[in-house]
C-alpha positions in Angstrom: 133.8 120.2 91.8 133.0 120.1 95.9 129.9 118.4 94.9 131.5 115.9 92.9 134.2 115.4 95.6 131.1 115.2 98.4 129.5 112.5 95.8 132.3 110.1 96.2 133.0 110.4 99.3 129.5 110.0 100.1 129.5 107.0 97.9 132.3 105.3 99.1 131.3 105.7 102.9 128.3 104.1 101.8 129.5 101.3 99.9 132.4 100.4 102.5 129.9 99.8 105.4 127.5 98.1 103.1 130.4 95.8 102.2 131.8 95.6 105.8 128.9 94.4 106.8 127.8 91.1 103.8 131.7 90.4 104.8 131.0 89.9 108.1 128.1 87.9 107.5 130.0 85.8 105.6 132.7 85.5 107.3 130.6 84.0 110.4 128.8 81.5 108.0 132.0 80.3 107.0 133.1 80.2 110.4 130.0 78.0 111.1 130.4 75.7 108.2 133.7 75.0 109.5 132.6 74.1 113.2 129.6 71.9 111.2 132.2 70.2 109.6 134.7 69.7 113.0 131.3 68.1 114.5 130.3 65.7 111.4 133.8 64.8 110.7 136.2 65.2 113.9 134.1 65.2 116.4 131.3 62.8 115.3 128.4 65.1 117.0 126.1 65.6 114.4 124.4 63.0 111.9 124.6 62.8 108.1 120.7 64.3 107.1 121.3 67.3 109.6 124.7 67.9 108.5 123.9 68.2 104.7 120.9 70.5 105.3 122.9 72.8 107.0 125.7 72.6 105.5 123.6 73.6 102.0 122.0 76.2 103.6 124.9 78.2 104.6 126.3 77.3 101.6 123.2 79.2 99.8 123.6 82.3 102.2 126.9 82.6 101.3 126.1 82.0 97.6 123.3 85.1 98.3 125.9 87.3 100.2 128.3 86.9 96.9 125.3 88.1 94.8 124.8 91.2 97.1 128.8 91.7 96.8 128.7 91.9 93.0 125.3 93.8 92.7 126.8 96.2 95.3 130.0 96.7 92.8 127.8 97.0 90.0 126.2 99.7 90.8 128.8 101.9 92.1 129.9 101.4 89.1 127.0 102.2 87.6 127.1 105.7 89.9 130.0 106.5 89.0 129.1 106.4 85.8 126.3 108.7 86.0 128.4 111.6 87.8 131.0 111.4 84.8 128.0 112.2 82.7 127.1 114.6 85.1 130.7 116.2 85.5 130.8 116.5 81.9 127.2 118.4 81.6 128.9 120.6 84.1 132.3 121.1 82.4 131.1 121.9 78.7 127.6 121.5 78.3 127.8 121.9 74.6 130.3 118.9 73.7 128.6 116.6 76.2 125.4 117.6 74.6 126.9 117.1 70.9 128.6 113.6 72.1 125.4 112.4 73.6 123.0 109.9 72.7 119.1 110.4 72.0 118.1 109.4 75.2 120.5 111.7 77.0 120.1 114.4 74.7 116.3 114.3 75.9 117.3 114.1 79.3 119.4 117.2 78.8 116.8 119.6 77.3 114.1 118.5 80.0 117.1 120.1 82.6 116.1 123.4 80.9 113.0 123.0 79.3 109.4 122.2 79.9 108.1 121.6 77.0 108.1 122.8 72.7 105.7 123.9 70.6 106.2 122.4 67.3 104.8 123.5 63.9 106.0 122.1 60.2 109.4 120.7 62.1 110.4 123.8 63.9 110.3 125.2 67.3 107.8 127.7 67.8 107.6 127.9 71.1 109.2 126.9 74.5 109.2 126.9 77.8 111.9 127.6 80.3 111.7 125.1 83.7 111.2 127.0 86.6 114.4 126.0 88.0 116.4 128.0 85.0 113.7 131.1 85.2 115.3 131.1 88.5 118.9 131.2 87.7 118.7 133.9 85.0 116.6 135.9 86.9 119.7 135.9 89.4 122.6 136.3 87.4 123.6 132.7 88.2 123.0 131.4 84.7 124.1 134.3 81.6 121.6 133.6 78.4 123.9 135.1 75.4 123.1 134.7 71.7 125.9 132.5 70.7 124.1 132.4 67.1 120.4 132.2 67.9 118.1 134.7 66.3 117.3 137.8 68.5 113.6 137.0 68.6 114.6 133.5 70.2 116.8 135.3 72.4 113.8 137.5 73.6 111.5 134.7 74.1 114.3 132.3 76.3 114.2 135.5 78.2 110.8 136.4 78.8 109.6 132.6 79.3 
């Protein structure tokens, strides 16, 4: 749960100066547009042509800036998504694999597995990633039989 509470925070530190930053661009275009518009219209200082040009082309900036605003939401949201899917890999591994879709179910086993051997539709073979050799081999990740066949059990071991 640290990480998870390091993730946001990380996140959020990172998104805030992101956004501080297109806000203050923004907010000095818009101060801009607004001296253009005291010199074309109170002031008289500028001409029509040069006016409009400008004008537009802050205008698009801005338009830009907004983009980056709502991309930059988007995907925090989209990262916060991904640590809830993470969060509940970590909190029950077995339901979250159960509620998952295809795609995330195949994500899943490649966290644990290299690769299958298949013959007539049934696991022969696997392989363990090196990753989760590691962790069993020290006691950080318990392999218990929870139903699987003892010779299964012997091979997650010894792979």
């Amino acid at each position: 749960m640290d990480l998870a509470k390091n993730l946001m925070l990380e996140m959020r530190q990172t998104n805030g100066s992101d956004k501080e930053i297109l806000l203050k661009k923004k907010t000095k275009l818009e101060n801009a547009m607004r001296e253009l518009e005291d010199a074309r219209f109170v002031h008289k200082t500028i001409e029509e042509e040069n006016f409009l040009s400008i004008f537009n082309r802050y205008n698009e900036e801005i338009k830009g800036i907004d983009q980056k605003l709502i991309s930059l939401q988007d995907d925090h949201s989209d990262k916060i998504k991904t640590l809830e899917v993470v969060l509940r890999l970590a909190e029950n591994i077995g339901l979250a694999y159960s509620e998952a879709n295809t795609m995330l179910k195949r994500n899943y086993l490649n966290l644990f597995f290299k690769k299958f051997t298949v013959r007539k539709g049934k696991v022969i073979k696997y392989y363990l990633t090196d990753g989760i050799k590691d962790l069993i081999e020290n006691g950080s990740v318990r392999v218990t039989e929870n139903g699987l066949p003892l010779h299964l059990l012997t091979r997650i071991i010894n792979n």
